[in-house]
N, C-alpha and C positions, 0 to 999 in steps of 0.2 A: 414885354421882354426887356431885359437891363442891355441885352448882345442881340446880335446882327445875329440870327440864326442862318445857317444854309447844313441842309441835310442830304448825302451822297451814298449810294448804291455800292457795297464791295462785298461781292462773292457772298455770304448767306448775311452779313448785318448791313447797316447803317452807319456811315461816316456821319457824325455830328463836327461841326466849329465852330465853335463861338467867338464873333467876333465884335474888338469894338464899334462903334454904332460909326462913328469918327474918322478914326484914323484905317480902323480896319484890321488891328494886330490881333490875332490869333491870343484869344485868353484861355481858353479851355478846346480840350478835343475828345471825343470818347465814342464809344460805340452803342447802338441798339439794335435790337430785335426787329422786325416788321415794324409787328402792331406799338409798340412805345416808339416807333419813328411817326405813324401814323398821331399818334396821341400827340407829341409833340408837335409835326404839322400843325394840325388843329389848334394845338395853345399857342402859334405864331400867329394862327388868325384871330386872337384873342374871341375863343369864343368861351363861353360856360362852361365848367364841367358838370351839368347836366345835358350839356347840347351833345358835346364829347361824346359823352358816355352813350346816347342814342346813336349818334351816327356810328359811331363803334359795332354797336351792340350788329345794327342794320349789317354792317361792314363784316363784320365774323361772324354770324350766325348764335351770338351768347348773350346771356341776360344781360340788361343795362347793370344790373348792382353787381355783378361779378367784375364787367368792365372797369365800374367806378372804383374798384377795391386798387385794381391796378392804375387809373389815373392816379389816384391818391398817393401812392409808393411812388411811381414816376415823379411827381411835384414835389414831394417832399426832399427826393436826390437830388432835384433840378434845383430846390432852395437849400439845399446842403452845400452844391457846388456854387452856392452865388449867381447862378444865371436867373432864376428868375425872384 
């Protein structure tokens, strides 16, 4: 991860902030769902996104390749916005 990830709890989404690794300034701020705060989780523990997508799958009760469909749209935002 390029920022300091910390992910917080508000009423039905996720506070996401991205911060520098450094200094600590607030570069990005945005919201998620559950399961893409889950997903993200998981990408702060750099793990695979084949590991991802199993624990996932295990985690919701849905296929692994449905999951992966949604890791894959999460990452590509997450490299839209420069975080990872």
């Amino acid at each position: 991860m390029k920022y300091r990830i910390e992910i917080a709890p508000l009423a039905n989404y996720y506070v996401v902030a991205a911060k520098d690794k450094k200094t600590g300034e607030l570069k990005e701020s945005f919201t998620l769902n559950e399961s893409a705060a889950d997903i993200l989780r998981l990408l702060c523990e750099e793990k695979d996104l084949e590991t991802i997508a199993e624990e996932m799958s295990n985690m919701y009760d849905a296929p692994a390749k449905v999951i992966m469909n949604d890791i894959m749209k999460l990452t590509e935002e997450l490299k839209q916005k420069g975080l990872i």
